[in-house]
Kinemage of the C-alpha trace (Angstrom):
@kinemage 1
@onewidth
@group {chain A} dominant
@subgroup {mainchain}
@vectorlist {calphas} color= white
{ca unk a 1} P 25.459 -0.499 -11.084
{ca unk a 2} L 26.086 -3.550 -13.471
{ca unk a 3} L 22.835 -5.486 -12.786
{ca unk a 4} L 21.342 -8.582 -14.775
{ca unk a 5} L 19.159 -6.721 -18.019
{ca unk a 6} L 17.336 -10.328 -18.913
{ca unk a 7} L 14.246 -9.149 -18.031
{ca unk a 8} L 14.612 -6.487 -21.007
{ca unk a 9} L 12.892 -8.103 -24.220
{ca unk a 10} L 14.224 -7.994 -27.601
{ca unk a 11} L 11.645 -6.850 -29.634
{ca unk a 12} L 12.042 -3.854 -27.408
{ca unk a 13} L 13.909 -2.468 -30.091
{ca unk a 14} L 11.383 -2.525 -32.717
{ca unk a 15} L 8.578 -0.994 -30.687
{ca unk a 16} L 7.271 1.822 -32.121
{ca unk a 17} L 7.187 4.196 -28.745
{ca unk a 18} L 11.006 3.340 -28.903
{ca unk a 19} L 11.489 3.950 -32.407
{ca unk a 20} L 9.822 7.484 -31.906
{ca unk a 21} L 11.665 8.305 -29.465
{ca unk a 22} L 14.680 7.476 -30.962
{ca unk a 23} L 14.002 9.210 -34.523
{ca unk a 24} L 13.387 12.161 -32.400
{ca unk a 25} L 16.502 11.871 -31.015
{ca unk a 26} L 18.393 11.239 -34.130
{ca unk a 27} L 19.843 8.264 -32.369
{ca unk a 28} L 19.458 4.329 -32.658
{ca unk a 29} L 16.677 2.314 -30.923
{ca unk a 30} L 19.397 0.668 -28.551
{ca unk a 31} L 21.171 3.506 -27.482
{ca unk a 32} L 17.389 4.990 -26.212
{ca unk a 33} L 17.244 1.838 -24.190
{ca unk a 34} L 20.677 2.200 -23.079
{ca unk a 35} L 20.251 5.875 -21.973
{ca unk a 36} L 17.285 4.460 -20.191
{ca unk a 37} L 18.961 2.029 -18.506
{ca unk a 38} L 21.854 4.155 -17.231
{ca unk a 39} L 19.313 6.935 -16.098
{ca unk a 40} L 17.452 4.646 -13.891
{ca unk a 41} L 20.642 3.005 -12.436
{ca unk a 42} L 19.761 -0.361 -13.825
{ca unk a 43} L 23.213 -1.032 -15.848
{ca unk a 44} L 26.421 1.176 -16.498
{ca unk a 45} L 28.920 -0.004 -19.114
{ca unk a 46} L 31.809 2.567 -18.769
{ca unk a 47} L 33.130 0.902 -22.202
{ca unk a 48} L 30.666 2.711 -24.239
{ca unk a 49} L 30.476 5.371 -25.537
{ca unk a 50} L 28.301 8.436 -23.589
{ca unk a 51} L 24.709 9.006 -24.625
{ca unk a 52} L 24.483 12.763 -25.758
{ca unk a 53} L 20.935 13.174 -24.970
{ca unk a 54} L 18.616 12.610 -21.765
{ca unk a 55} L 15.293 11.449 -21.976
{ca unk a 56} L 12.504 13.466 -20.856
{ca unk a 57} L 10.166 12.153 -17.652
{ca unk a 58} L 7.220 10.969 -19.856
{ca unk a 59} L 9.764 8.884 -21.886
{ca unk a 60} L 11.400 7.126 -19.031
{ca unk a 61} L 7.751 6.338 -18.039
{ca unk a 62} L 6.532 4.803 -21.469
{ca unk a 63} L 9.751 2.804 -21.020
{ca unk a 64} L 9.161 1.344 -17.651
{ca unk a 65} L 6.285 0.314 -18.648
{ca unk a 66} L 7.266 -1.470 -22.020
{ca unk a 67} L 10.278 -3.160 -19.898
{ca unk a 68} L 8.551 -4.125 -16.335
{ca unk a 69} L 5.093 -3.349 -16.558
{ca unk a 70} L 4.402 -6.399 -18.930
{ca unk a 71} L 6.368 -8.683 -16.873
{ca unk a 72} L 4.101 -8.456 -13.469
């Protein structure tokens, strides 16, 4: 599952979608990203540590979007 995560953007991080959902989540903006990665089977990194949360459907869509839908 360890595939190439270039196409992710930085500023990802700062994006406002991903800050929400990680303030709701009481977590950091990169382990949302992370959780979404893992979840849709783009990346694994058995070296870190778990995600204790799981994003919800709608979340994993506003994040597709901000990763691959602006890079058509």
């Amino acid at each position: 599952m360890n595939k190439r995560t270039d196409v992710i953007p930085t500023t990802l991080y700062d994006d406002e979608a991903v800050c929400f959902i990680a303030d709701r989540y009481h977590s950091t903006p990169q382990q949302v990203v992370r959780c979404f990665l893992e979840r849709d089977g783009i990346v694994s990194d058995p070296e870190e540590e778990p995600v204790t949360f799981r994003l919800e459907e709608n979340e994993m869509e506003i994040l597709r979007g901000l990763t691959f839908g602006n890079h058509s």
